[in-house]
Residue, then its C-alpha position, 0 to 999 in steps of 0.5 A: x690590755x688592763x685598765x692602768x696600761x691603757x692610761x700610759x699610753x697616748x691620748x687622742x681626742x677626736x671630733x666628729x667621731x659618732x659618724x660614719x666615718x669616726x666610728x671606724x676611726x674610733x675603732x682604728x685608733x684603739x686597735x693601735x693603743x690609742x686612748x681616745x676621747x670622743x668630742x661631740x654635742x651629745x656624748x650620751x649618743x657615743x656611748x656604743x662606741x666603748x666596745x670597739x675598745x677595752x674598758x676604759x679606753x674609750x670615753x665620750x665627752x661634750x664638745x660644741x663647736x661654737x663654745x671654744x671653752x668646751x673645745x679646750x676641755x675636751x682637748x686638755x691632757x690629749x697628744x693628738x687631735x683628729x677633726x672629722x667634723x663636716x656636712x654635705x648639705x646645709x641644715x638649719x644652723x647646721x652652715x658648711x662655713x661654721x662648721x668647715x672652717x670656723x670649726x675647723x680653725x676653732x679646733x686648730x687653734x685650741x689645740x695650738x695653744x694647748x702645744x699639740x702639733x699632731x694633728x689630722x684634719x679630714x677633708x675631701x677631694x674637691x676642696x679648691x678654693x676657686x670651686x663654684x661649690x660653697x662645699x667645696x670651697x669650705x673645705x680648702x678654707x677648712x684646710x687653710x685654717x688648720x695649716x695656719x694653726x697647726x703648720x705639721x697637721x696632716x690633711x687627708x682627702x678622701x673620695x666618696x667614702x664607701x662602707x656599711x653605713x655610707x650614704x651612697x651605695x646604701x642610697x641609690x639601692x634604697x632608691x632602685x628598691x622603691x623607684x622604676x626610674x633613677x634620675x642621674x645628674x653628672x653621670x659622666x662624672x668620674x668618682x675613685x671610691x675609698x672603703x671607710x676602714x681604708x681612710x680610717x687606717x690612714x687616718x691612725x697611720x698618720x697620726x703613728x707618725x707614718x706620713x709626712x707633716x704639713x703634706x695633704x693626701x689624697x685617697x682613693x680606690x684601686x677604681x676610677x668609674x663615672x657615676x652612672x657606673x657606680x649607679x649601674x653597679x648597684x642594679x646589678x649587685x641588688x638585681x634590680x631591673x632600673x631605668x637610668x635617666x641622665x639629667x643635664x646640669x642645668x635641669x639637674x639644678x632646678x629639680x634640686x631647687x624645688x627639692x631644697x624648697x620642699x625640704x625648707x618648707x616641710x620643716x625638714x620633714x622632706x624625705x632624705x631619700x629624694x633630697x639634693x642640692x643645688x650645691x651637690x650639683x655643682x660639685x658633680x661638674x668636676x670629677x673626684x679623683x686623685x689628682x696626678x700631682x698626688x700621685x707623682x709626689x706620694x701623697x696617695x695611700x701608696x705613698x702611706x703603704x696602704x692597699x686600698x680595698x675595691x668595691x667589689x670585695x666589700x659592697x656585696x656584703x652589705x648590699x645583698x639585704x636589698x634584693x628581692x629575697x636577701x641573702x637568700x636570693x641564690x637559694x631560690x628554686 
């Protein structure tokens, strides 16, 4: 693709797109011609971005949420939007209200008054605006948001989100290399775990027009597992000889109190690793799951076209480095 074909093709820009999940978005929307305009605070931290495309296809610019002149900017000249933009714990100024629904509506109505209607929104399942999870609740008003603005937009609803990068497998196998004992809260807990290029295409395919205007999607993998499972799952891949130790809720909330106050009073300096929230508790009271009214009415990555990728063809390839020898684990004598 030369340079002047690019410019004649169609301009997305995508907020949230330096992340774990915008990178494979990113990626998908210039393998489907796409000129796509990255929108974050530090531009100059998107930059590795640019070869997941041809020259000149993908651009960086500066954008922050709480100055709508900049959102307009970084919207100007685009034919669609995609917002990424979200947090599991609150950090500082760093708000699941500023940021899920202020920013939410923010881009929604800066894209409304620039007349772009073809917009995806990203959310989660467990967005419910009656949900005891400030996260959770966030999230349904992030969607309302949008909807109000931008009555066509498509909200896709992932569960927990699985690839190289993520948070969640790469966490508990860093935790089982480290700890003789893994605590568990919610271990009955059922989770639908979704591979990241799997979203990232529906992400594109909705944006290609491929999925139905206004509808929210709910995606999830071939496999439905309860978290001690998925826990399990990655002793067993790592090779790792763990005690799971399952913590009722209430207990669960208290270890994750002392956990936030260690964090505040550490200035941050708390490691990652060990931290959780009381919030992060209460979204693990319910499970995460595509509903069956998603599925009855199509609004699943079947009814999209995709077939979703299990755990088991993608974790063990970027799980391996955390066994005892690597990738070299098998060749010992």
């Amino acid at each position: 693709m030369t340079k002047d074909q690019i410019g004649a093709e169609r301009s997305v820009t995508v907020f949230g797109g330096s992340g774990f999940v915008g990178r494979h978005v990113v990626r998908a929307l210039a393998r489907d011609d796409w000129r796509v305009r990255v929108a974050c605070r530090r531009p100059d931290l998107a930059y590795y971005l640019q070869p997941l495309g041809a020259p000149g296809q993908i651009a960086a610019v500066q954008a922050n949420l709480r100055n709508p002149e900049s959102i307009v900017a970084a919207l100007r000249g685009a034919d669609a939007v995609v917002n990424l933009v979200g947090i599991l714990a609150e950090t500082g100024t760093q708000k699941f209200s500023s940021l899920h629904v202020q920013g939410a509506r923010i881009v929604a109505q800066a894209a409304k008054a620039l007349g772009i209607t073809n917009f995806v929104q990203i959310s989660a399942i467990g967005a419910d605006p009656q949900s005891s999870s400030v996260y959770g609740r966030t999230k349904a008003e992030g969607e309302v948001a949008v909807l109000e603005n931008i009555p066509s937009a498509v909200i896709i609803r992932p569960s927990v989100i699985f690839g190289p990068e993520d948070d969640f497998f790469n966490r508990f196998a860093t935790l089982a290399r480290y700890f003789p004992i893994i605590p568990i809260v919610g271990g009955e807990t059922k989770f639908q775990p979704v591979y990241v290029e799997d979203v990232a295409d529906a992400v594109a395919l909705a944006l290609g027009g491929g999925a139905k205007p206004g509808e929210i999607y709910e995606l999830g993998g071939p496999e439905q597992k309860t978290f001690i499972e998925l826990v399990e799952y990655v002793l067993e891949v790592t090779e790792r000889d763990r005690r799971l130790i399952s913590l009722s809720f209430g207990f669960g909330k208290a270890v994750a109190s002392i956990m936030q106050l260690l964090t505040t009073l550490s200035q941050g300096l708390f490691p990652k690793l060990l931290r959780m929230t009381t919030d992060q508790v209460e979204l693990l009271r319910h499970d995460n799951v595509v509903s069956e009214s998603a599925k009855a009415e199509g609004r699943t990555f079947a009814g999209l076209g995709i077939q979703p990728e299990a755990i088991e063809a993608i974790v063990p390839s970027y799980l391996f480095r955390y066994r005892k020898t690597g990738q070299y684990q098998g060749q010992r004598s």
